[in-house]
mmCIF file as Biopython writes it, N, C-alpha, C and O atoms, coordinates in Angstrom:
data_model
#
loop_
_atom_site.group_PDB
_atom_site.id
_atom_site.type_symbol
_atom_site.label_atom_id
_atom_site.label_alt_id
_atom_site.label_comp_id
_atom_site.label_asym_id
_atom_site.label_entity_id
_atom_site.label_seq_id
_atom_site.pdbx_PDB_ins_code
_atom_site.Cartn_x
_atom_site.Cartn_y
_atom_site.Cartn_z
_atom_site.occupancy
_atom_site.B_iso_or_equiv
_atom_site.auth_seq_id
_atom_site.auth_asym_id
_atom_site.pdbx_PDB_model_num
ATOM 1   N N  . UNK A ? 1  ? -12.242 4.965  -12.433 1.0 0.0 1  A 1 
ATOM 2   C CA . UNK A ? 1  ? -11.426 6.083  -11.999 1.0 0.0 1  A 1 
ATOM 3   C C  . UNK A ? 1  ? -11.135 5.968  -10.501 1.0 0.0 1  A 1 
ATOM 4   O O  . UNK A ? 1  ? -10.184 6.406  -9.854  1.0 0.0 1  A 1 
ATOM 5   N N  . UNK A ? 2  ? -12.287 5.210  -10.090 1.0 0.0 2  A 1 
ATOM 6   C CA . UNK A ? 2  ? -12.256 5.505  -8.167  1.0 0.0 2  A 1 
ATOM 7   C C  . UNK A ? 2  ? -10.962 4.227  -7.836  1.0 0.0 2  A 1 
ATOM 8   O O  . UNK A ? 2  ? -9.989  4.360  -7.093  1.0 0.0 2  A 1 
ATOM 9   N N  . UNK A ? 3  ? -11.200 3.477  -8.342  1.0 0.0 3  A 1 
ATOM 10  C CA . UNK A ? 3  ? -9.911  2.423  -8.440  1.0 0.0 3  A 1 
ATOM 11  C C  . UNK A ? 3  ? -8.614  2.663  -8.689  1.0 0.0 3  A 1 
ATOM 12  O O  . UNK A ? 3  ? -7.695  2.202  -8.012  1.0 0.0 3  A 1 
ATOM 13  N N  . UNK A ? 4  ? -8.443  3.632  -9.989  1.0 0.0 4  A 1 
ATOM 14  C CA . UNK A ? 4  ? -7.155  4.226  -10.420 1.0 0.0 4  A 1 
ATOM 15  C C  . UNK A ? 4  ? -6.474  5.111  -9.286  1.0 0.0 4  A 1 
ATOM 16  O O  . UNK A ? 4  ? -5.254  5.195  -9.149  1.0 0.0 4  A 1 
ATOM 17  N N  . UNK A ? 5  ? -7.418  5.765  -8.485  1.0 0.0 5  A 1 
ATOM 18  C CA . UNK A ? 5  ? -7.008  6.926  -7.558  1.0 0.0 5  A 1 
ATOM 19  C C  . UNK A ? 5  ? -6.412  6.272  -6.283  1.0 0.0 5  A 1 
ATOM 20  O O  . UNK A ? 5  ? -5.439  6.686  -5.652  1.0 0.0 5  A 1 
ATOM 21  N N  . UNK A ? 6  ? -7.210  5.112  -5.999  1.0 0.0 6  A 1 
ATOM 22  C CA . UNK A ? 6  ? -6.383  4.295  -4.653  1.0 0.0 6  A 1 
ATOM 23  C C  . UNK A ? 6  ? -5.574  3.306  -4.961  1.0 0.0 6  A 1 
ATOM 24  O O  . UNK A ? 6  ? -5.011  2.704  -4.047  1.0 0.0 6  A 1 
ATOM 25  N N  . UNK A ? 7  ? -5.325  2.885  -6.537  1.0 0.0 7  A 1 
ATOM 26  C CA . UNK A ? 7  ? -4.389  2.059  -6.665  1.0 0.0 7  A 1 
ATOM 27  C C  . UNK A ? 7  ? -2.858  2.784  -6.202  1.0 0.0 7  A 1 
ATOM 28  O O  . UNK A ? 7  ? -2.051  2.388  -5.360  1.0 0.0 7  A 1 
ATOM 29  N N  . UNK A ? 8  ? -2.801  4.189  -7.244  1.0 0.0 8  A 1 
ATOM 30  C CA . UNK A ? 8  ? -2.124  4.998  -7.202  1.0 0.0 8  A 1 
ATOM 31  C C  . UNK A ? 8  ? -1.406  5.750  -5.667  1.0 0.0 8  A 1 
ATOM 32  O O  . UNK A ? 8  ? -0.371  6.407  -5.556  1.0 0.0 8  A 1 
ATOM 33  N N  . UNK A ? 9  ? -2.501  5.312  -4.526  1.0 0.0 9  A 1 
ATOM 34  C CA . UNK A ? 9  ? -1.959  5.589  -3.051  1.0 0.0 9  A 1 
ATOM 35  C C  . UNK A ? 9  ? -1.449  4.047  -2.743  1.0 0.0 9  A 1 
ATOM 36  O O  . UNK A ? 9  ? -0.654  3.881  -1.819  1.0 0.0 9  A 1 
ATOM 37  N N  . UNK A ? 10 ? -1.739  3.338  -3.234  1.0 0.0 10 A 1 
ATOM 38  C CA . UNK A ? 10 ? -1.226  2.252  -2.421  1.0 0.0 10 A 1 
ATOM 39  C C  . UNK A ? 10 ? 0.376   1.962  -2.255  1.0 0.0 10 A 1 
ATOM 40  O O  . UNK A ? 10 ? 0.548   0.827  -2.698  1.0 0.0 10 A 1 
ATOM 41  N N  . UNK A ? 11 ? 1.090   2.272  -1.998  1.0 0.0 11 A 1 
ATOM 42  C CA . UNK A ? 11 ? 2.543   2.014  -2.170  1.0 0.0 11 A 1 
ATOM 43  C C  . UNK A ? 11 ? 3.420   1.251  -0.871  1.0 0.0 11 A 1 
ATOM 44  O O  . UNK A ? 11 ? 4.164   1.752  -0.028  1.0 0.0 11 A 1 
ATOM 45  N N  . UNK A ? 12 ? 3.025   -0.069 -1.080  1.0 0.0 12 A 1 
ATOM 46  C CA . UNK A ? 12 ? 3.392   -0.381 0.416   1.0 0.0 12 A 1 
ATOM 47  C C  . UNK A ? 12 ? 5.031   -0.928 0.629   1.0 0.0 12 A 1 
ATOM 48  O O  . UNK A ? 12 ? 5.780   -0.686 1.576   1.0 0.0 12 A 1 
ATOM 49  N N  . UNK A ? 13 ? 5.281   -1.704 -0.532  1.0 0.0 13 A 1 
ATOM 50  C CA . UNK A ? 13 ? 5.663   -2.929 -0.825  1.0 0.0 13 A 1 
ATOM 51  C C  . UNK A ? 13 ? 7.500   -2.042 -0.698  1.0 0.0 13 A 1 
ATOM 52  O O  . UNK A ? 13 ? 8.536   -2.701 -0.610  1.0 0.0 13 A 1 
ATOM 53  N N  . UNK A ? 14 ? 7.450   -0.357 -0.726  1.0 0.0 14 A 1 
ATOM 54  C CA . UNK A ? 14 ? 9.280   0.127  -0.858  1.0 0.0 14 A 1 
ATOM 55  C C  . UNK A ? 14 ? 8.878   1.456  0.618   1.0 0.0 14 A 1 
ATOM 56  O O  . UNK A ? 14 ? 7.957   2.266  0.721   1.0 0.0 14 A 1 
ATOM 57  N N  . UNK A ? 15 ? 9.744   1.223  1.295   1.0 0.0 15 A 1 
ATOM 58  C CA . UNK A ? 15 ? 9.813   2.626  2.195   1.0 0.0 15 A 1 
ATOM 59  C C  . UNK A ? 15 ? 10.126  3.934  1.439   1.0 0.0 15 A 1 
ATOM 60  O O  . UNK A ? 15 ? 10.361  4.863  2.213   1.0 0.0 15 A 1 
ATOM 61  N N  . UNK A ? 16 ? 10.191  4.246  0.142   1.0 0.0 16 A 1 
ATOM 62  C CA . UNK A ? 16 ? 10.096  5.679  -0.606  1.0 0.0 16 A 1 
ATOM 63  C C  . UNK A ? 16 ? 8.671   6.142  -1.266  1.0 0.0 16 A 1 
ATOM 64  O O  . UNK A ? 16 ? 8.430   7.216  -1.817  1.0 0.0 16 A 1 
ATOM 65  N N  . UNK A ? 17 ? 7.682   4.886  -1.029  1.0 0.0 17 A 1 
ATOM 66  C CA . UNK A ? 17 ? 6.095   5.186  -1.377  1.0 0.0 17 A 1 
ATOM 67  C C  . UNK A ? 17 ? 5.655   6.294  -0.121  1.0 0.0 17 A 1 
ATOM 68  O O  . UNK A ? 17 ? 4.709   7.078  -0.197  1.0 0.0 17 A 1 
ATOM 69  N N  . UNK A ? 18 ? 6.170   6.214  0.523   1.0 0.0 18 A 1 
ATOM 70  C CA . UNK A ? 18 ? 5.076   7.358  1.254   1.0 0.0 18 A 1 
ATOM 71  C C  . UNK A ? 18 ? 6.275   7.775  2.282   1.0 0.0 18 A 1 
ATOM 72  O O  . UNK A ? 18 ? 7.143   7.005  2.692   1.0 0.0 18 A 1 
ATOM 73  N N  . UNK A ? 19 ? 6.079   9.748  2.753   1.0 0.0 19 A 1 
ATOM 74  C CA . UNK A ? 19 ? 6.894   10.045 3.286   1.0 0.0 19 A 1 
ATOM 75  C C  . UNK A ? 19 ? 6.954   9.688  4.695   1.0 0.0 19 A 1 
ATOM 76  O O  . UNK A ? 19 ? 8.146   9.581  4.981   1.0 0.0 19 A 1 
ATOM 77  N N  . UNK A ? 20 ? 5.998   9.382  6.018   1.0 0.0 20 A 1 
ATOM 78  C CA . UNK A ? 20 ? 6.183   8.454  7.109   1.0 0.0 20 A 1 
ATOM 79  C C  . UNK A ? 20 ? 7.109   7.155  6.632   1.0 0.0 20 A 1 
ATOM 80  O O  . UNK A ? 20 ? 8.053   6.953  7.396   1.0 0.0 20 A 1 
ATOM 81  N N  . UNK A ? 21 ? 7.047   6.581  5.927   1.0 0.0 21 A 1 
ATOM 82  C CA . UNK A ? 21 ? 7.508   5.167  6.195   1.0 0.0 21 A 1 
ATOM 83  C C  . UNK A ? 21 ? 8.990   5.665  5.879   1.0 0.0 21 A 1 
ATOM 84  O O  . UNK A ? 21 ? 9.825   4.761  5.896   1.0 0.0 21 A 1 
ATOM 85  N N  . UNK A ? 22 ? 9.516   7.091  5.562   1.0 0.0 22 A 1 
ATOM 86  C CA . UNK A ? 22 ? 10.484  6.960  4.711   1.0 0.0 22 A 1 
ATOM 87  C C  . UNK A ? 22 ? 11.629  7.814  6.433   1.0 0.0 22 A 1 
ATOM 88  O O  . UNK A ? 22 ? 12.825  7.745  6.715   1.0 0.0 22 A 1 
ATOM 89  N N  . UNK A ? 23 ? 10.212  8.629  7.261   1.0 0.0 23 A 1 
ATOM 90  C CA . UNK A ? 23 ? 10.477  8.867  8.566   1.0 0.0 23 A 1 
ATOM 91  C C  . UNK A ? 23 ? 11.391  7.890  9.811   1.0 0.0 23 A 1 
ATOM 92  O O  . UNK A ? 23 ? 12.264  8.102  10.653  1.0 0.0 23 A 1 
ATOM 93  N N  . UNK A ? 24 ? 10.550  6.698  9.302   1.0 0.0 24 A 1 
ATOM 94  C CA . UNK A ? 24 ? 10.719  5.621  10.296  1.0 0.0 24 A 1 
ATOM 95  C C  . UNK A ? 24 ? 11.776  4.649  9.807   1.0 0.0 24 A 1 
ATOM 96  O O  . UNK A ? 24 ? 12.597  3.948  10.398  1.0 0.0 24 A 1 
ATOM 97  N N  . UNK A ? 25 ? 11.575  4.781  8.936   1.0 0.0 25 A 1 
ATOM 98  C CA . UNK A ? 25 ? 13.203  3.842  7.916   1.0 0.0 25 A 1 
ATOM 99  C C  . UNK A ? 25 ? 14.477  3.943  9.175   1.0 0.0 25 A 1 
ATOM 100 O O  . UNK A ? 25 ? 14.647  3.150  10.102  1.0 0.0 25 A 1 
ATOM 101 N N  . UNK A ? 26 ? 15.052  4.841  8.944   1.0 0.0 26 A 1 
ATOM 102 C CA . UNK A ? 26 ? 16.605  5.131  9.680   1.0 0.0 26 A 1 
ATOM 103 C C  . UNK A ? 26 ? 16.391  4.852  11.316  1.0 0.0 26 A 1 
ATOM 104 O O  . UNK A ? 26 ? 16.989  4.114  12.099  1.0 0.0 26 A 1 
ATOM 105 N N  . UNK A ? 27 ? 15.300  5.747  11.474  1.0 0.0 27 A 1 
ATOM 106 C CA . UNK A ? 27 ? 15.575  5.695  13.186  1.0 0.0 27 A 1 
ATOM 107 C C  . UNK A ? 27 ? 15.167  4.311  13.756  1.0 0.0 27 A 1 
ATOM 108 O O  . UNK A ? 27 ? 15.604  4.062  14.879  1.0 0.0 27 A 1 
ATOM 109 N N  . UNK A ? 28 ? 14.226  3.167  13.017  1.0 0.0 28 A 1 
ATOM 110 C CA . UNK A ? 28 ? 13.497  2.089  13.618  1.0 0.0 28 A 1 
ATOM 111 C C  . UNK A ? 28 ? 14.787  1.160  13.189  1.0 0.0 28 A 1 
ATOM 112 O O  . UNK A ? 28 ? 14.769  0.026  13.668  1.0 0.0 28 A 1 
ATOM 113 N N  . UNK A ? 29 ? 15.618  1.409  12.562  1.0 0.0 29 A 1 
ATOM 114 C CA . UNK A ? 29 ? 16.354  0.223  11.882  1.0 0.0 29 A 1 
ATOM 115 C C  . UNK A ? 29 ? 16.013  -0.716 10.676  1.0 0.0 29 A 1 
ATOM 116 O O  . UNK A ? 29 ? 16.739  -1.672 10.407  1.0 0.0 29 A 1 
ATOM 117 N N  . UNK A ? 30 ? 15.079  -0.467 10.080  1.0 0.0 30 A 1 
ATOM 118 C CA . UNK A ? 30 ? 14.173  -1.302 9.278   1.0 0.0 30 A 1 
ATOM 119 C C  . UNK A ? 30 ? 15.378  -1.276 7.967   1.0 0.0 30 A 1 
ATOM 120 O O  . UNK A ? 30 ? 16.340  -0.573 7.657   1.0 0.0 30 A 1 
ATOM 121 N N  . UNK A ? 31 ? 14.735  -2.388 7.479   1.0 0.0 31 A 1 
ATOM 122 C CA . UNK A ? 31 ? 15.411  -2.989 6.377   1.0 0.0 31 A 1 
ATOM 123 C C  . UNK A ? 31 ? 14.772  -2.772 5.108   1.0 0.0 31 A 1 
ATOM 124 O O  . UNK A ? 31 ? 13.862  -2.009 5.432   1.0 0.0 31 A 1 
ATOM 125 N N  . UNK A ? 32 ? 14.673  -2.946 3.931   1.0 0.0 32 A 1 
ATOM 126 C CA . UNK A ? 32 ? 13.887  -2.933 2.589   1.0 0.0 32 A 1 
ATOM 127 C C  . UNK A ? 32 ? 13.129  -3.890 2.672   1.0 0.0 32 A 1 
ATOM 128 O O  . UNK A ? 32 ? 11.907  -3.850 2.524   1.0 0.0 32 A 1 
ATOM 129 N N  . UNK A ? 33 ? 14.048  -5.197 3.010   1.0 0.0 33 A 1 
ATOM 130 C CA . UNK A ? 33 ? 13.075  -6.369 2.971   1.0 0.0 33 A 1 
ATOM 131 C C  . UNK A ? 33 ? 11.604  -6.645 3.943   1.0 0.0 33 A 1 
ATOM 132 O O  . UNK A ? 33 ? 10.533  -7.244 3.855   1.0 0.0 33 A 1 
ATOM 133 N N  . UNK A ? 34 ? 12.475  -5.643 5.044   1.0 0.0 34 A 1 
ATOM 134 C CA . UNK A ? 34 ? 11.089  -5.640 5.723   1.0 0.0 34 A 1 
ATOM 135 C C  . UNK A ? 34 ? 10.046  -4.487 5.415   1.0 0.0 34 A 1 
ATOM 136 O O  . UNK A ? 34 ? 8.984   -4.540 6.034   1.0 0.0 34 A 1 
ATOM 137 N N  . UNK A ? 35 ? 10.177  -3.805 4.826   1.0 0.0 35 A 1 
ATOM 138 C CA . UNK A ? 35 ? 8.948   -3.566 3.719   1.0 0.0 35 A 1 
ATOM 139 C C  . UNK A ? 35 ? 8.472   -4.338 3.045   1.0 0.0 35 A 1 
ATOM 140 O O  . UNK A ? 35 ? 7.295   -4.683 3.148   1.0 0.0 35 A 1 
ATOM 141 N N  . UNK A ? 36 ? 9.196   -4.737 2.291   1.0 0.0 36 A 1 
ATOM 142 C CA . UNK A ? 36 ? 8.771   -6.356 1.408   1.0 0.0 36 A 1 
ATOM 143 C C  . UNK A ? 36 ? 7.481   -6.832 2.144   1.0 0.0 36 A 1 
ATOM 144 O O  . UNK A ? 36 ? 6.286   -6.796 1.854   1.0 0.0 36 A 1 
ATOM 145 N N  . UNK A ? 37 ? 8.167   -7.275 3.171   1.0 0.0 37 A 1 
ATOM 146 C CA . UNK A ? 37 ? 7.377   -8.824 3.693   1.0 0.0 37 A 1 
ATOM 147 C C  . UNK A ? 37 ? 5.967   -8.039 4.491   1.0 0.0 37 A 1 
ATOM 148 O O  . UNK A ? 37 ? 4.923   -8.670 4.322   1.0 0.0 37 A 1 
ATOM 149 N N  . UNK A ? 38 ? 5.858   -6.944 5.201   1.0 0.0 38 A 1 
ATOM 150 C CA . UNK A ? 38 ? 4.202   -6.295 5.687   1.0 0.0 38 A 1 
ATOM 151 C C  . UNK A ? 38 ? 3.937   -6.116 4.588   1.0 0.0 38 A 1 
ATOM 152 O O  . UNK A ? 38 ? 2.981   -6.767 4.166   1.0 0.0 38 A 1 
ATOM 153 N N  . UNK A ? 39 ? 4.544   -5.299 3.756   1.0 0.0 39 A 1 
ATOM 154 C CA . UNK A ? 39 ? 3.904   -4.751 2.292   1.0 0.0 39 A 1 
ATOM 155 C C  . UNK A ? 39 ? 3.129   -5.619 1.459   1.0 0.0 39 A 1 
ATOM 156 O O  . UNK A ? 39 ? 2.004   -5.226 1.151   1.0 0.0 39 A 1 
ATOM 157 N N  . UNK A ? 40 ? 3.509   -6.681 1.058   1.0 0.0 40 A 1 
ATOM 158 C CA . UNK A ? 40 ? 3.463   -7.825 0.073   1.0 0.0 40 A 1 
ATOM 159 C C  . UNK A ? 40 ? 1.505   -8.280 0.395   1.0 0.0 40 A 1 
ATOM 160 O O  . UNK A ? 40 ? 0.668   -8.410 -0.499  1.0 0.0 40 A 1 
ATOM 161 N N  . UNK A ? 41 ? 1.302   -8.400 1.613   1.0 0.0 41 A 1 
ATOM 162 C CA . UNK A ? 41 ? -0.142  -8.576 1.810   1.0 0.0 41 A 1 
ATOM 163 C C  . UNK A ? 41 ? -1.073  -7.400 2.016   1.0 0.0 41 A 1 
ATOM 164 O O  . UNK A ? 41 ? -2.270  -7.404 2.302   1.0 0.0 41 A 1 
ATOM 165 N N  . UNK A ? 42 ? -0.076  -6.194 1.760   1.0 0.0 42 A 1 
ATOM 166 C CA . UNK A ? 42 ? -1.493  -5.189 1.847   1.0 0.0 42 A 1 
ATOM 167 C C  . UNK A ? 42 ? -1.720  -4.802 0.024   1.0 0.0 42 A 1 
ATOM 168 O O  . UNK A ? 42 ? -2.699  -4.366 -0.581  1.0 0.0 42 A 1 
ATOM 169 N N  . UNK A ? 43 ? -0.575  -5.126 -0.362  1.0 0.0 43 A 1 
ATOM 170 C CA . UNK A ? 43 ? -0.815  -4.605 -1.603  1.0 0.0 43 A 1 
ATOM 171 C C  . UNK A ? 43 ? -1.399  -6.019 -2.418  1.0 0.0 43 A 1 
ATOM 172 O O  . UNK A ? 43 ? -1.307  -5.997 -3.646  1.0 0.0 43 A 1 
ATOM 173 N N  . UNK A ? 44 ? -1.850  -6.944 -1.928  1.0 0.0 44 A 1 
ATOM 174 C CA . UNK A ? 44 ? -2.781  -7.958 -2.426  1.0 0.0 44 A 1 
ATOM 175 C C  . UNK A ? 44 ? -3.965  -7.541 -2.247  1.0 0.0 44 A 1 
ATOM 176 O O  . UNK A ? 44 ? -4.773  -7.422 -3.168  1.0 0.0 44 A 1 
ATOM 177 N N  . UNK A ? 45 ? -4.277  -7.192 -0.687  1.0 0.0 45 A 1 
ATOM 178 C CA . UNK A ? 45 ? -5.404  -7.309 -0.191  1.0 0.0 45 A 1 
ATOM 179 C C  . UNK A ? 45 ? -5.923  -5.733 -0.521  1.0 0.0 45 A 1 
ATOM 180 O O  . UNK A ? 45 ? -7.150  -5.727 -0.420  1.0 0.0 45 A 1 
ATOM 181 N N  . UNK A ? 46 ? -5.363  -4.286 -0.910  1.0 0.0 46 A 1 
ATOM 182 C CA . UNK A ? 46 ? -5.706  -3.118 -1.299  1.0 0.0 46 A 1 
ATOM 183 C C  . UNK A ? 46 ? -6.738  -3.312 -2.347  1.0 0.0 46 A 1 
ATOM 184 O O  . UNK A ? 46 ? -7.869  -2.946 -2.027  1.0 0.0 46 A 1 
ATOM 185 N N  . UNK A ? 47 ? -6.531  -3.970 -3.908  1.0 0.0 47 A 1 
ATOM 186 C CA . UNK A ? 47 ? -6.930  -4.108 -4.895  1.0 0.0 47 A 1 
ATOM 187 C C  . UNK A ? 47 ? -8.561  -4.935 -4.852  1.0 0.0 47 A 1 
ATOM 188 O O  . UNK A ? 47 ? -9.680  -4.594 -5.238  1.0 0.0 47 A 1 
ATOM 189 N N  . UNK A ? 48 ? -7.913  -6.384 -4.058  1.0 0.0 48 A 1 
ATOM 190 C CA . UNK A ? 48 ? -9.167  -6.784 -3.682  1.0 0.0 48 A 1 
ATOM 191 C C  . UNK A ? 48 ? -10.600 -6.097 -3.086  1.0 0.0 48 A 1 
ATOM 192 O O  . UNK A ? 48 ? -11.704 -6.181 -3.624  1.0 0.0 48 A 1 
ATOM 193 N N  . UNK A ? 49 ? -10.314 -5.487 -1.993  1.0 0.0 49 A 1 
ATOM 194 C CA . UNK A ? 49 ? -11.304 -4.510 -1.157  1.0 0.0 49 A 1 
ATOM 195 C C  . UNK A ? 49 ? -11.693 -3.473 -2.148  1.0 0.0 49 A 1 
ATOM 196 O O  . UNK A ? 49 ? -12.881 -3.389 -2.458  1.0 0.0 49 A 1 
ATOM 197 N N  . UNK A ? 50 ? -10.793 -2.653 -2.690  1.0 0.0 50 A 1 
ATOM 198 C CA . UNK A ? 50 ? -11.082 -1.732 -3.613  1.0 0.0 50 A 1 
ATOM 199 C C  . UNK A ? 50 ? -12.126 -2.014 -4.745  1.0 0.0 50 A 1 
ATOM 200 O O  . UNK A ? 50 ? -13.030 -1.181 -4.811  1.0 0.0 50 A 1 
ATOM 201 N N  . UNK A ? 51 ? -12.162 -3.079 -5.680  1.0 0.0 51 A 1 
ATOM 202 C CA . UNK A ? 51 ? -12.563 -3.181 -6.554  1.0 0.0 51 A 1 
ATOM 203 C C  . UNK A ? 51 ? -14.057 -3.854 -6.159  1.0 0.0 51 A 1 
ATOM 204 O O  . UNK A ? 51 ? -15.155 -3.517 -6.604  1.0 0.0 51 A 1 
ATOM 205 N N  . UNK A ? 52 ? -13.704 -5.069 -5.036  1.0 0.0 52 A 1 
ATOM 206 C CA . UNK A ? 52 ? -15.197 -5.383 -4.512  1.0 0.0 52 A 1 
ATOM 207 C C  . UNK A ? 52 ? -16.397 -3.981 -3.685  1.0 0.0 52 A 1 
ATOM 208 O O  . UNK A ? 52 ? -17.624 -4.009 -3.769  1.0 0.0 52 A 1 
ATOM 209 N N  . UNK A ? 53 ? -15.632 -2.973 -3.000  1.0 0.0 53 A 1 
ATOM 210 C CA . UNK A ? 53 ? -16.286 -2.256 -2.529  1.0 0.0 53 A 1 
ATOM 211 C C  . UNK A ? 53 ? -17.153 -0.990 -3.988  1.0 0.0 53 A 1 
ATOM 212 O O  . UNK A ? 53 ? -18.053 -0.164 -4.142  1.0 0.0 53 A 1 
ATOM 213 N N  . UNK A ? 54 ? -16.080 -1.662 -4.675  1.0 0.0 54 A 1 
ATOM 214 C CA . UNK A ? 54 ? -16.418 -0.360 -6.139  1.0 0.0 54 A 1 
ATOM 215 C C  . UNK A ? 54 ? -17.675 -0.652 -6.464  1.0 0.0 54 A 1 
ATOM 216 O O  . UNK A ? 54 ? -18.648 0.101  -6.499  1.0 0.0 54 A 1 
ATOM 217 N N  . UNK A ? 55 ? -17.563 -2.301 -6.806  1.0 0.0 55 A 1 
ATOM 218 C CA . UNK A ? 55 ? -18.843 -2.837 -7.739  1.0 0.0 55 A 1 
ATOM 219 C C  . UNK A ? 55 ? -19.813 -2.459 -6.286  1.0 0.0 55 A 1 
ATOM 220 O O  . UNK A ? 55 ? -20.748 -1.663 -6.367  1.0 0.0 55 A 1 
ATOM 221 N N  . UNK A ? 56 ? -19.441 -3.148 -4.968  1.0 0.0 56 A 1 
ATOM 222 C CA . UNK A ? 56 ? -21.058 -2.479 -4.351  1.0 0.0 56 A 1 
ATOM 223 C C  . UNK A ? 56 ? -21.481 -1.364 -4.411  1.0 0.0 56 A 1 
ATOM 224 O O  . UNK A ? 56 ? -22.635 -1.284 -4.831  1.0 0.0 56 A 1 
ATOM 225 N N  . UNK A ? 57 ? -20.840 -0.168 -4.069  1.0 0.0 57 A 1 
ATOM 226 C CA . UNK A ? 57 ? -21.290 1.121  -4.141  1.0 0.0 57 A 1 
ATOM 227 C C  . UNK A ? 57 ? -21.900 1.566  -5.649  1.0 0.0 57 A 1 
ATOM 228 O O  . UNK A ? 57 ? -22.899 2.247  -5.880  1.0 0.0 57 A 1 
ATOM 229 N N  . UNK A ? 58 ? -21.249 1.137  -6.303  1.0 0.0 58 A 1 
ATOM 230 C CA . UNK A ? 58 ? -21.009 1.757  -7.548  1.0 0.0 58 A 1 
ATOM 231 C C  . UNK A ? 58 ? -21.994 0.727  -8.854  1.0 0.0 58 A 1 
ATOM 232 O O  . UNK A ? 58 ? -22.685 1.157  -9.778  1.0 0.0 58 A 1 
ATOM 233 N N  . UNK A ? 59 ? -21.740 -0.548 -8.504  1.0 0.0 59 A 1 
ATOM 234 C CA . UNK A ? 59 ? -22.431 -1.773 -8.984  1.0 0.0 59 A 1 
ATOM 235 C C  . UNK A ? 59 ? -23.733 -1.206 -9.130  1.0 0.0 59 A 1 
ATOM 236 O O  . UNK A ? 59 ? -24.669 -1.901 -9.526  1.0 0.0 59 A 1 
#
């Protein structure tokens, strides 16, 4: 469940996952793709941390 709940926040990878990024969209100039490309390694590395920190605590 503790996994399901932060998978479910993780939304990195589109500027409409979370309302800041959706702040900074217009006025920074940002592109989609450049969501893409920061996004792409947090939403690898979210799952990883998550699930290893699960089994320790939780293990």
């Amino acid at each position: 469940i503790i996994n399901v709940a932060i998978a479910a926040s993780c939304s990195f990878l589109t500027p409409i996952g979370y309302q800041t990024n959706m702040m900074v969209y217009e006025p920074g100039n940002y592109k989609f793709v450049d969501y893409m490309k920061a996004g792409l390694g947090l939403s690898v590395l979210c799952p990883v941390i998550s699930v290893s920190m699960t089994l320790v605590i939780w293990g």
